[in-house]
N, C-alpha and C positions, 0 to 999 in steps of 0.2 A: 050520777052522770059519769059514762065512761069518760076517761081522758084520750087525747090522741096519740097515736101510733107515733114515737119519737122517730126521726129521720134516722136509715143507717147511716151510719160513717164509717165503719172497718168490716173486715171479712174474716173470716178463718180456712184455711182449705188443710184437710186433714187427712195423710194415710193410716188407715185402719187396718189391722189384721181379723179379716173373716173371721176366722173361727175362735181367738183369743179375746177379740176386739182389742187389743192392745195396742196403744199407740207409735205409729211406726214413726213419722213424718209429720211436723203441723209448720205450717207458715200463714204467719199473719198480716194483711194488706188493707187499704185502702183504694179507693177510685182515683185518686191524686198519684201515689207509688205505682199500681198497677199500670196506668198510663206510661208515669215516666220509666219505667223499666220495659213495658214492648217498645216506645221511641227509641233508651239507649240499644236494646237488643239489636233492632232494624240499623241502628246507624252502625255498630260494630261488625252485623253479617255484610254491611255495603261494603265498608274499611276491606277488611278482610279479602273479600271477592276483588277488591280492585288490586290490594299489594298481591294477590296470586296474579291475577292478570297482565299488571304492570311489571314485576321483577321475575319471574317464573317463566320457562320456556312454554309453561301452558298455554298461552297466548297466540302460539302458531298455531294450534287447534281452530283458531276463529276462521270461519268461511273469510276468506279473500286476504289476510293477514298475511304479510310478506313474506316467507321465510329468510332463511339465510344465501343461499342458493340466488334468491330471486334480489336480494339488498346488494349482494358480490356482484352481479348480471347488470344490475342500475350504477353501481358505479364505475365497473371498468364502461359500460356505452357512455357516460359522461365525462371518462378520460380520454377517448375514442374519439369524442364530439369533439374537444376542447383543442384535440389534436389535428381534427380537420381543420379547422377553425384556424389555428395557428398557420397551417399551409397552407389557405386559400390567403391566408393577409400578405404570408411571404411573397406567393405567386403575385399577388395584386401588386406588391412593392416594385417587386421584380418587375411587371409589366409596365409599371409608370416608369421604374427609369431607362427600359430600353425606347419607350415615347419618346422619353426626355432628351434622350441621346440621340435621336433622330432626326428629332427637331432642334438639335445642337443647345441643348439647355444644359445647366449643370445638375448632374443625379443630386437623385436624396439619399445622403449615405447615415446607415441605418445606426453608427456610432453615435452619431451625434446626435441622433431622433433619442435614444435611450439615456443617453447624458440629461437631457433638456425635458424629458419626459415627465409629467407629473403621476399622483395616484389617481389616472382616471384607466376608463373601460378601454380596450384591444382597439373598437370602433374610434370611439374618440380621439387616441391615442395617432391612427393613421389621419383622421380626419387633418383634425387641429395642425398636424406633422405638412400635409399639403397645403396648408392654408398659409403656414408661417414662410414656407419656402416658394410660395408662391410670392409671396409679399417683400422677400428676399429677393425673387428675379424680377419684377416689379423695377423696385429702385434700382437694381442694376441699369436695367434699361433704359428707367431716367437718367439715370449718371451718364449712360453710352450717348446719348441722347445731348446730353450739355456739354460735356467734350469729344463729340461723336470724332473729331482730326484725327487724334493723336491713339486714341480704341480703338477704332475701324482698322488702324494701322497693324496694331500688334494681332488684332482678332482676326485678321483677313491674310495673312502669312500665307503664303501658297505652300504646300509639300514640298513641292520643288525643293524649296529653299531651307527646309529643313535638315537636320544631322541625325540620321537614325544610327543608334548602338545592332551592331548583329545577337539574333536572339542567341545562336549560338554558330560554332563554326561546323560545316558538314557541306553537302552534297544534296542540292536541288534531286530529289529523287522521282519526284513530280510537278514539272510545272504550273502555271498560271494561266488558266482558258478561261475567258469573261463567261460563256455559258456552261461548259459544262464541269469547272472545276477554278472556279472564283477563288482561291486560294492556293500555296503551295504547300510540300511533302519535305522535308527537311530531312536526311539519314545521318545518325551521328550515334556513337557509343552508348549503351544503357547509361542510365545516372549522370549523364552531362547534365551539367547546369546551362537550365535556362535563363537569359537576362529578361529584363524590360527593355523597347528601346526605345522610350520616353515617359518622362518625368508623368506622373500621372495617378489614376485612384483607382483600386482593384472596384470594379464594379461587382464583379462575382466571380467566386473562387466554392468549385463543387465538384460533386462526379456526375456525371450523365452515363446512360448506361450504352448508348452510343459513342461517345467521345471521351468515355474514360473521364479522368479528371481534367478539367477543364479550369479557367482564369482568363477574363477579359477585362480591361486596362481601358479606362477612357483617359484621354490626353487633352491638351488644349488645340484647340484651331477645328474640332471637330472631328477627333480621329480616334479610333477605337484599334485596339490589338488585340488576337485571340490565340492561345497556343491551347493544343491537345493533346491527348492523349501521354499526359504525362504521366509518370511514375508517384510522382507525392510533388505536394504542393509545401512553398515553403509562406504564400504569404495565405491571407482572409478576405471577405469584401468590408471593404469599407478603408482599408490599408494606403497609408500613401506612400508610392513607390517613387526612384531614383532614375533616370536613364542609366544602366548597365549595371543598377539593381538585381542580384538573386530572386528569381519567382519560384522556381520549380523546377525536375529534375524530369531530364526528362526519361520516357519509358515505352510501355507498350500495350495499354490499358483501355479498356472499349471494343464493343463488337466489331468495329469499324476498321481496326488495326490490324497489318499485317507483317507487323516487324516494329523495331527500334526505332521510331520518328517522330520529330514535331510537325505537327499540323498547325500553318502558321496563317491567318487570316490578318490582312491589314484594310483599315474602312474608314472613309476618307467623304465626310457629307451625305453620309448614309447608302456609299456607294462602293464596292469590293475594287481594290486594284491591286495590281501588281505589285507585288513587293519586291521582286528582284530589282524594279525599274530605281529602286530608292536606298536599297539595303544592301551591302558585299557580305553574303553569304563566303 
């Protein structure tokens, strides 16, 4: 009775030489090894293809893959953005407190938003900033409100009765017409210093490419001061100034300028006056 056919377990695979038959090459395998050696094989060519793809510039070869060129491009337009971003929040800033000032409120100055500041977003950051200063003018107005005699008094000061420092000393070069030149023209040496003439908070100190370097000065009682065209600024916004405090020197700076002059604007309840009527130039 034949027996049966014993089950293989191993292989042998052999290079032969043709014509010697002499053995070149023999390696010997099972179904368990041959397996796990094409697994490891496959899992090493993957290895392999990914450290070329991952650490290798070969990787720019890939349809749609960024270059470098295109990585420089995305992040100067995200410093670009970042920068618009910042200039619409100043503008925004800027635009609330010229509201504020018109509606005789006290600005939001921008030192003390950054002091008080926490780590949150640009948004939040203004948000939060209006909210708190809102809540600020708020109780003021209660307090005006429960000693309204003796507030009203100092808050409601006519101009009149006020003491203005001269911005600087010179020759009216241009006067004061309500319509067609709501402020005056001031002629006076390059580099004269200009003063403040009242105690007060630079609301904004910049260049305009109109008005040269510019600084406007909110005051108490609701009165704003503006000088232009100056040479160099000596204060910031957000700065608390003296009455016949150093501001700025003055120059001749802006398209708008035709010589050595302050352009001197004085505003009084959101409304331009005469400042000879108050000032001795």
């Amino acid at each position: 009775m034949q027996s049966k056919d014993k089950k293989i377990k191993s292989f042998r695979l052999t290079l032969v030489d043709d014509a010697t038959h002499k053995h070149i090459w023999t390696v010997r395998f099972t179904r368990t090894g041959f397996l796990v050696s094409i697994i490891s094989a496959a899992v090493i060519i993957t290895f392999v293809y990914y450290a070329l793809i991952a650490f290798t510039p070969i990787r720019t070869s890939i349809p749609g893959y960024p270059d470098a060129v295109s990585r420089r491009a995305a992040i100067q337009n995200a410093m670009k953005v970042d920068s618009l971003e910042m200039i619409v929040s100043r503008w925004s800033l800027y635009s609330e407190n010229l509201k504020r000032i018109f509606e005789g409120k006290e600005p939001i100055r921008i030192d003390s938003l950054i002091r008080n500041a926490g780590p949150i977003s640009r948004t939040d950051f203004y948000a939060e900033s209006f909210r708190q200063h809102d809540s600020v003018l708020r109780s003021s107005i209660a307090e005006e409100d429960q000693f309204s005699l003796s507030r009203n008094q100092s808050r409601d000061l006519s101009i009149e009765g006020m003491h203005f420092f001269s911005p600087i000393k010179g020759v009216i070069s241009l006067g004061y017409d309500k319509v067609t030149h709501p402020y005056i023209d001031i002629a006076a040496p390059a580099n004269t210093v200009v003063k403040a003439v009242l105690d007060g908070t630079v609301i904004y100190a910049g260049w305009n490419d109109e008005s040269g370097y510019t600084i406007q000065i909110q005051h108490s009682n609701d009165i704003i001061s503006i000088y232009k065209h100056n040479q160099k600024l000596l204060k910031k916004t957000g700065d608390k100034v003296t009455a016949g405090s150093s501001i700025a020197l003055l120059g001749n700076t802006g398209s708008l300028s035709t010589g050595d002059h302050l352009h001197f604007e004085l505003w009084y309840r959101g409304e331009a006056v005469d400042p000879a009527k108050y000032i001795n130039f």
